[in-house]
ROKOL-404880 format. One record per atom (N, C-alpha, C): atom name; residue in one letter; z, y, x; residue number from 1. Coordinates in nm, 4 decimals, padded with zeros to 6 digits, m for minus. Example, Ala and Ser with C-alpha at 12.3 -4.5 7.8 and 13.67 -1.06 7.14 Angstrom:
% residues 2
   atom   type          Z          Y          X   seq
      N      a    00.7800   m00.5690    01.3190     1
     CA      a    00.7800   m00.4500    01.2300     1
      C      a    00.7800   m00.3300    01.3200     1
      N      s    00.7080   m00.2250    01.2850     2
     CA      s    00.7140   m00.1060    01.3670     2
      C      s    00.7870    00.0030    01.2900     2
% end
This chain:
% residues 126
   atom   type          Z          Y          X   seq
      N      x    09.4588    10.6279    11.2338     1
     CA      x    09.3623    10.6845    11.3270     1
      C      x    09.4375    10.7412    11.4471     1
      N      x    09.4145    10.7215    11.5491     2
     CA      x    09.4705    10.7717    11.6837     2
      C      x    09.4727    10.9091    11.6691     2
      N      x    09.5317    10.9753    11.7664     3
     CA      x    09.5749    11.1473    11.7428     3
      C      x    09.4949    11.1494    11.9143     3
      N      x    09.3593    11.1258    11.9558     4
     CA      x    09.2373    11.1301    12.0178     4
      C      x    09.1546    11.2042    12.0765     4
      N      x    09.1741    11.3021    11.9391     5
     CA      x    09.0894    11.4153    11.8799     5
      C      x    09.2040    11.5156    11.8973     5
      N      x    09.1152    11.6404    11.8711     6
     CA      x    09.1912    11.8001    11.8245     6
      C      x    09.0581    11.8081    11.7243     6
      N      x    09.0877    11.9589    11.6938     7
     CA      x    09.0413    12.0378    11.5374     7
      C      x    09.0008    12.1459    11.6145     7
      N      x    08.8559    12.1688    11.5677     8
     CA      x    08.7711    12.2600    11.5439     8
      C      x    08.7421    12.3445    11.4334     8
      N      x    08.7066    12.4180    11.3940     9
     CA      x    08.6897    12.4773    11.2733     9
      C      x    08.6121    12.3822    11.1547     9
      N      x    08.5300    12.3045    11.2203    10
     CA      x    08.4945    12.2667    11.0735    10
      C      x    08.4691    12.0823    11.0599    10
      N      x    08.5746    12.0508    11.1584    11
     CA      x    08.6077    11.9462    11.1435    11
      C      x    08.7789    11.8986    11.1098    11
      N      x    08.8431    11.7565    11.0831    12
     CA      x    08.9717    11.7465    11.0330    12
      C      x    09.0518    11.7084    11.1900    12
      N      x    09.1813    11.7090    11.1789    13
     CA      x    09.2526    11.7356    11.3224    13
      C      x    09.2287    11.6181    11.4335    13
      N      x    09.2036    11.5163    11.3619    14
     CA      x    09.1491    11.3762    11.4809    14
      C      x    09.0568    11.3371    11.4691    14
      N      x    08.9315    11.4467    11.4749    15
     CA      x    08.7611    11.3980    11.4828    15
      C      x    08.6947    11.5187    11.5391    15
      N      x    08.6519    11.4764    11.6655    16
     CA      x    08.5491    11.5518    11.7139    16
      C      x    08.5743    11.5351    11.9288    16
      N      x    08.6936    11.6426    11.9267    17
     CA      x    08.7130    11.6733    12.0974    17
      C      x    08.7837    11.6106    12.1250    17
      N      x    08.8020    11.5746    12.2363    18
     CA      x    08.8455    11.4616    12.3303    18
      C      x    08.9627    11.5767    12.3573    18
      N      x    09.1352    11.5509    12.3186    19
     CA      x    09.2250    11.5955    12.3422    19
      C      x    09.2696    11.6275    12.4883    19
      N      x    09.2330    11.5676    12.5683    20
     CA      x    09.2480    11.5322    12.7235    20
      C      x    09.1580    11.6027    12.8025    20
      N      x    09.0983    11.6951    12.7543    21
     CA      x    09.0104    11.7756    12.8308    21
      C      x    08.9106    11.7271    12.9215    21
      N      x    08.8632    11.5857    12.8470    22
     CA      x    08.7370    11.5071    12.9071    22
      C      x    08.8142    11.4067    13.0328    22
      N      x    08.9018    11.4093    13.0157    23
     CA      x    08.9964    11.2755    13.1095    23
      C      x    09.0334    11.1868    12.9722    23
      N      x    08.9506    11.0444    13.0354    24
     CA      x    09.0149    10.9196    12.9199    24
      C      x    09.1210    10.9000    12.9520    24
      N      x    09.2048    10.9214    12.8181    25
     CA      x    09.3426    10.8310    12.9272    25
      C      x    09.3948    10.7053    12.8479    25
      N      x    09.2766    10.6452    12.7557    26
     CA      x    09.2965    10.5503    12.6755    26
      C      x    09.3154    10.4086    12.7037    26
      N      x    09.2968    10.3928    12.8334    27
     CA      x    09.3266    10.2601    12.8963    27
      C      x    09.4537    10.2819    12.9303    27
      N      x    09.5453    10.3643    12.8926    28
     CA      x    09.6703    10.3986    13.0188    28
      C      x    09.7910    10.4096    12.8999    28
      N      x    09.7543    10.4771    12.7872    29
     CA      x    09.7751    10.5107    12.6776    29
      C      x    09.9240    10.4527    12.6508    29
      N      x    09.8810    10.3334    12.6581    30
     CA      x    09.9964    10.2337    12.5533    30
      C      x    10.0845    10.2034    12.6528    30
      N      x    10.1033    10.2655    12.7984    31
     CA      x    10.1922    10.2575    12.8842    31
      C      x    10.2471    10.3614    12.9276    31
      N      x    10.2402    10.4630    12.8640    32
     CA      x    10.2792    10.6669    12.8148    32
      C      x    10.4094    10.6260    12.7640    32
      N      x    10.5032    10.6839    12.8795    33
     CA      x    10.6241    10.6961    12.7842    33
      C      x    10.6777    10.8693    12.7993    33
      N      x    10.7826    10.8962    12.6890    34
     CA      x    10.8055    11.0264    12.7040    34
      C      x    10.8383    11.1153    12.8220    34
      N      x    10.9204    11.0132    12.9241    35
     CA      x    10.9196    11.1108    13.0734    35
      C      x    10.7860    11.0817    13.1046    35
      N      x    10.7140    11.0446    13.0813    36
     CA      x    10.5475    11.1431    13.1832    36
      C      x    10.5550    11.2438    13.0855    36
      N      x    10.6138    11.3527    13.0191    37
     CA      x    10.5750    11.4495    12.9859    37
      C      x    10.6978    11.5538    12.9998    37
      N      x    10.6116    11.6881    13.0585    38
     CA      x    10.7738    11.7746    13.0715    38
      C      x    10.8054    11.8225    12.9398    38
      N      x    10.9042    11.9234    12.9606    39
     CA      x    10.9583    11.9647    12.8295    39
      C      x    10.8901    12.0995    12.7552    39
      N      x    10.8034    12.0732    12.6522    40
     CA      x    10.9378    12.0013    12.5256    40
      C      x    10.8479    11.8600    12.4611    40
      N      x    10.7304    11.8064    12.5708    41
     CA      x    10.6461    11.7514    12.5143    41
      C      x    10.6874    11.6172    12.4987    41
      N      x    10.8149    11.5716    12.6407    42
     CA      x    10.8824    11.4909    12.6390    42
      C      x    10.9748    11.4753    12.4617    42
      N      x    10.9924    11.5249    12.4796    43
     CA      x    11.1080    11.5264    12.3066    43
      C      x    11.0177    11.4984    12.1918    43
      N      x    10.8699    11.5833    12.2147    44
     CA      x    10.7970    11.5470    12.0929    44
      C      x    10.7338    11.4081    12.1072    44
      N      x    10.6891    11.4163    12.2097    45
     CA      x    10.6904    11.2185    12.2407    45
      C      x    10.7785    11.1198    12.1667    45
      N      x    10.9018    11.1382    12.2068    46
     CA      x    11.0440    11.0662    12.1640    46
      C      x    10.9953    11.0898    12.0224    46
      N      x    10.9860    11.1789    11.9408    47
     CA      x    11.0055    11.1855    11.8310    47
      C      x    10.8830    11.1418    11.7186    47
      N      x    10.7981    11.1912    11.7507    48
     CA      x    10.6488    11.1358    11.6810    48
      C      x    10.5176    11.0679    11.7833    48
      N      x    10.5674    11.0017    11.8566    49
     CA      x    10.4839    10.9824    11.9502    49
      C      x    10.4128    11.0270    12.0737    49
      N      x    10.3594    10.9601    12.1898    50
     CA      x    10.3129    11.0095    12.2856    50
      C      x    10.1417    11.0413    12.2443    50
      N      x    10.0899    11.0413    12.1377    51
     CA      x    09.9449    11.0654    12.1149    51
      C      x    09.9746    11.1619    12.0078    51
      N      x    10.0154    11.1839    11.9855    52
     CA      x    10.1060    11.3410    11.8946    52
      C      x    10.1524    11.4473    11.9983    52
      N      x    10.1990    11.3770    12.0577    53
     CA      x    10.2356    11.4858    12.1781    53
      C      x    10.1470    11.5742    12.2546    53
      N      x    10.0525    11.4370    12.2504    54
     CA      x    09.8847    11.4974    12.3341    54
      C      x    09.8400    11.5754    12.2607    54
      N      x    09.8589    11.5756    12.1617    55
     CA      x    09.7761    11.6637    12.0293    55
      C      x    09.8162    11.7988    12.0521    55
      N      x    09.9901    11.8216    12.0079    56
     CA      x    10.0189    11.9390    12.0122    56
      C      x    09.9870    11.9385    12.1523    56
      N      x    10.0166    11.9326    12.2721    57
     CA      x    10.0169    11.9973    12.4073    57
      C      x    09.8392    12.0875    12.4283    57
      N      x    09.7440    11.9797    12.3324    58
     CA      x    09.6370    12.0649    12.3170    58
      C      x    09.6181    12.2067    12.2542    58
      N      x    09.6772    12.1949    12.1245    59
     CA      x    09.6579    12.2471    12.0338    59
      C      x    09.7552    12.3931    12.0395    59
      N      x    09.8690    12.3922    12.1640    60
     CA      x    09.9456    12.4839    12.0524    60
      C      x    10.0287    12.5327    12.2519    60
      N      x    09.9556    12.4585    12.3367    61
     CA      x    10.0225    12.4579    12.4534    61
      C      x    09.9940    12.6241    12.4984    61
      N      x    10.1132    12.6551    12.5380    62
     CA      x    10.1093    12.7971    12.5943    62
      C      x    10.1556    12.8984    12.5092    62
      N      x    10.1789    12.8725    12.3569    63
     CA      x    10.2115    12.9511    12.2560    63
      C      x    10.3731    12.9541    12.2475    63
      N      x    10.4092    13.0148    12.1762    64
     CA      x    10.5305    13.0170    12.1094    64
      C      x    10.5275    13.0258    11.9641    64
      N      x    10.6112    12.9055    11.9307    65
     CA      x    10.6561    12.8393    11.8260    65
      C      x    10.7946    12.8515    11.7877    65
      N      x    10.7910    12.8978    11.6428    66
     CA      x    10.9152    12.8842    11.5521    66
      C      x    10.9269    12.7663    11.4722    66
      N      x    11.0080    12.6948    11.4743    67
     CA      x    11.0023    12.5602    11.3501    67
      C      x    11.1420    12.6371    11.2893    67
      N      x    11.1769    12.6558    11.1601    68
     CA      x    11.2772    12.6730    11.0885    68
      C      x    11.3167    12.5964    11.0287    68
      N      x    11.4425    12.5566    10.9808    69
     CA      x    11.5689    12.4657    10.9653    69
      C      x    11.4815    12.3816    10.8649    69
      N      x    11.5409    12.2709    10.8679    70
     CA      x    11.4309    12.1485    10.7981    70
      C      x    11.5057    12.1919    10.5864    70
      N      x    11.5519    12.2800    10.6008    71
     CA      x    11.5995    12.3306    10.4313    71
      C      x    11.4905    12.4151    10.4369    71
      N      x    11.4625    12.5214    10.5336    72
     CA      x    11.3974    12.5429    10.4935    72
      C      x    11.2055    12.5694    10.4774    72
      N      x    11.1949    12.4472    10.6129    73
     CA      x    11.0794    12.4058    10.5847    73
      C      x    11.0286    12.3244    10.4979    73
      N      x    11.0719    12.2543    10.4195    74
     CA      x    11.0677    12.1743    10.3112    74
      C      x    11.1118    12.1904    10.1556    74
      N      x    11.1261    12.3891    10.1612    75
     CA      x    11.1654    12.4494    10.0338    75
      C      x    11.0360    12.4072    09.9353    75
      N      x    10.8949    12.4433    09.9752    76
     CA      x    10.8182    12.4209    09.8540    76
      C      x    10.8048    12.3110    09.8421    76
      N      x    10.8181    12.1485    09.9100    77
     CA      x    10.7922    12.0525    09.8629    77
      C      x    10.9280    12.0290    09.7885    77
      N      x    11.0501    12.0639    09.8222    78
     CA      x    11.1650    12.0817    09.7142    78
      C      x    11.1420    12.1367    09.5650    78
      N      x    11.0727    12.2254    09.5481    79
     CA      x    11.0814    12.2703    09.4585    79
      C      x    10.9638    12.1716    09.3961    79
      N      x    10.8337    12.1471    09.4145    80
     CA      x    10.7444    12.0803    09.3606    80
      C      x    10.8092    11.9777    09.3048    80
      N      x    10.9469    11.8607    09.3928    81
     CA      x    11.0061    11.7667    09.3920    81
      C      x    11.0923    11.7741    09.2442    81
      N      x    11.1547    11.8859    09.2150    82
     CA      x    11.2475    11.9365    09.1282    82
      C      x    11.1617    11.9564    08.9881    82
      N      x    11.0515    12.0082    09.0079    83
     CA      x    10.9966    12.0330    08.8867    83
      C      x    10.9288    11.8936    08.8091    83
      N      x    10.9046    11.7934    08.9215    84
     CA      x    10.8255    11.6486    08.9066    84
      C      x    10.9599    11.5955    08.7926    84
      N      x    11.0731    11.5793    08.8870    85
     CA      x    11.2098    11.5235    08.8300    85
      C      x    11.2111    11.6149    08.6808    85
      N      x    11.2376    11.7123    08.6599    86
     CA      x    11.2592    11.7624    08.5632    86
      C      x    11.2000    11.7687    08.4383    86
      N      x    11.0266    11.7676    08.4656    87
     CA      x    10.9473    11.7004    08.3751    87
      C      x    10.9455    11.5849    08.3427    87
      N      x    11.0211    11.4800    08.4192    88
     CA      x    11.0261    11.3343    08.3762    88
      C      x    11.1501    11.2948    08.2973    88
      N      x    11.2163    11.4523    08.2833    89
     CA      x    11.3056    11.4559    08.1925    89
      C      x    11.4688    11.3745    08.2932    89
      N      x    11.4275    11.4202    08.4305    90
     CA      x    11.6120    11.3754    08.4928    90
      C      x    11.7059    11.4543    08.4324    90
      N      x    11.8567    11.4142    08.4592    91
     CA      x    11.9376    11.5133    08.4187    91
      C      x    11.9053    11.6320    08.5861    91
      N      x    12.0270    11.7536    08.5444    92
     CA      x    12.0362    11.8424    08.6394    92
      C      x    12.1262    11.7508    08.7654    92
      N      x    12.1874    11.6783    08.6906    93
     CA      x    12.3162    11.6193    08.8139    93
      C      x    12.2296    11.5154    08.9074    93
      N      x    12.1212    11.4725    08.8178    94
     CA      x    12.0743    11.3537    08.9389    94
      C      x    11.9529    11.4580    09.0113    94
      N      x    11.8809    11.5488    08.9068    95
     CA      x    11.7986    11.6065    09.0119    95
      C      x    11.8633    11.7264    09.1687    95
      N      x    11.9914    11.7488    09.1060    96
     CA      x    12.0694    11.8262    09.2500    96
      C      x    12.1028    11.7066    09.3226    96
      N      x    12.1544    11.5713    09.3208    97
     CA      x    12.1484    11.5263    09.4077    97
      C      x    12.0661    11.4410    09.4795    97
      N      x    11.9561    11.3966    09.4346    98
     CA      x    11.8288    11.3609    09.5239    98
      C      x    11.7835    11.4793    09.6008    98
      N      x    11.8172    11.6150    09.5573    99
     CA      x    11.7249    11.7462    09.6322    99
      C      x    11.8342    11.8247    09.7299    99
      N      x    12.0132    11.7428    09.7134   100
     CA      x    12.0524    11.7636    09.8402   100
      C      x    12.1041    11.9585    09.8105   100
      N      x    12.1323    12.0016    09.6332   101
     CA      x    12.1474    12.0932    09.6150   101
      C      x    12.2501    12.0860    09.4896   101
      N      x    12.2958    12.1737    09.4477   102
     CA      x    12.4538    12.2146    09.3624   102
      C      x    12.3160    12.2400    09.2238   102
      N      x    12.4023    12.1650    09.0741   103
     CA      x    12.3094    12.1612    08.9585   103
      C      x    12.3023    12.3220    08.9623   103
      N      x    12.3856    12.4402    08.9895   104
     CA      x    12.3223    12.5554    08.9596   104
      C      x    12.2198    12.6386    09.0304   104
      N      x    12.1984    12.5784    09.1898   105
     CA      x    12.0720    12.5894    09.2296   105
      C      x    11.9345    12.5257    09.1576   105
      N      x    11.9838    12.3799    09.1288   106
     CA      x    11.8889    12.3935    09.0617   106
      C      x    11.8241    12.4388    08.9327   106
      N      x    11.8914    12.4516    08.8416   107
     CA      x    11.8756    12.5692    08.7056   107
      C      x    11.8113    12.6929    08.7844   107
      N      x    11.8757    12.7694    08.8386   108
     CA      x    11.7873    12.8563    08.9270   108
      C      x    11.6296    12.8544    08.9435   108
      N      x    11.6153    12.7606    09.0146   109
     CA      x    11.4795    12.6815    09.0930   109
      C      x    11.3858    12.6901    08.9609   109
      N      x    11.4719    12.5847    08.8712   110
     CA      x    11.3491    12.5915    08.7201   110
      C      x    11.3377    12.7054    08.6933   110
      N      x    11.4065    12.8260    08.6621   111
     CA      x    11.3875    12.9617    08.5850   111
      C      x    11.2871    13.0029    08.6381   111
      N      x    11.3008    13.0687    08.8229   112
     CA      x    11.2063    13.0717    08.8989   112
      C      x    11.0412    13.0007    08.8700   112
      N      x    11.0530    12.8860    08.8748   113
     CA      x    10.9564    12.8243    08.8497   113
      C      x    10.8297    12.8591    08.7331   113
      N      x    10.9720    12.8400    08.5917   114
     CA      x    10.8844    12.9063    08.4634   114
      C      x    10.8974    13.0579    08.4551   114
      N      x    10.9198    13.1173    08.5310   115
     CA      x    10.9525    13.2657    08.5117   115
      C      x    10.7724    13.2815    08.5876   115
      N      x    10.7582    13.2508    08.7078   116
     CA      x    10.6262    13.2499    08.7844   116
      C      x    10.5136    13.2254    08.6607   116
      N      x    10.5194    13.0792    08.6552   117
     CA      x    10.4270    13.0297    08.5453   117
      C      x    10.4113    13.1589    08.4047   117
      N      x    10.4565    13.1101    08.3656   118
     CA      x    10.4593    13.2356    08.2805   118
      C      x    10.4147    13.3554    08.3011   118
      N      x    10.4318    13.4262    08.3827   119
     CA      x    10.3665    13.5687    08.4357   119
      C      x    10.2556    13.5213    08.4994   119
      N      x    10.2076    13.4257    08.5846   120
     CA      x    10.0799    13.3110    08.5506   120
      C      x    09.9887    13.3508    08.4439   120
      N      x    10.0711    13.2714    08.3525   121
     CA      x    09.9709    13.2706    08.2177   121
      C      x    09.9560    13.3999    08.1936   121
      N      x    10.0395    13.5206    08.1750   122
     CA      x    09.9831    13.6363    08.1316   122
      C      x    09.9255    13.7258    08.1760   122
      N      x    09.9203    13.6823    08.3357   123
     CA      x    09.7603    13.7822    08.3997   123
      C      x    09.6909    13.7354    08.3588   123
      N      x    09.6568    13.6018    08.3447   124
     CA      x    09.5059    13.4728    08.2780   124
      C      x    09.4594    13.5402    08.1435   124
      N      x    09.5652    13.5552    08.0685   125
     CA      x    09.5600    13.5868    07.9529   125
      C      x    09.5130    13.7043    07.8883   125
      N      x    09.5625    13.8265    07.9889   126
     CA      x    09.5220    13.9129    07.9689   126
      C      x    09.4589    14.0200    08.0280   126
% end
């Protein structure tokens, strides 16, 4: 689905408003390269596209934004990742190195994990 659209409250992020502030620019579109856009929209162009770009420049233009280090924006899908592996019964050595971590981080990660769960179950419980 084209990135077209922005997000409203009670719709999903590419259905509803015309990103472009009621200028089509869909005939022009597929001839958008990243210098028509200044910075940093140029870079997000380069990187996920020039109709991504349009998106955020809608969505987020004028703000200030933190993105943090890709370790650790991608800690909880790491850990979800670790617990998948571990229930499928990997060793520790292959699950630290698909997750890009030392086997005693990951021992860690599991304790964490069932230490949560567990105190989980015993608010449920009791």
């Amino acid at each position: 689905m084209p990135f077209d659209k922005i997000k409203d409250e009670n719709r999903p992020l590419n259905e509803g408003v015309d990103v472009t502030n009621n200028i089509d620019f869909s005939s022009i579109l597929h001839e958008a390269q990243p210098s028509d856009f200044p910075y940093p929209y140029n870079f997000i162009a380069e990187i996920a596209g020039v109709e991504s770009a349009l998106v955020l420049a809608r969505e987020i233009s004028g703000m200030y934004y933190y993105f943090p280090v890709y370790r650790n924006a991608t800690k909880r899908l790491r850990r979800r990742l670790i617990l998948k592996e571990f229930d499928s019964g990997s060793s520790m050595k292959d699950i630290a190195r698909k997750c890009d971590l030392s086997e005693t981080e990951v021992r860690k990660e599991i304790r964490k994990m069932k230490r949560a769960a567990s105190e989980k179950d015993n608010i449920r419980g009791g």
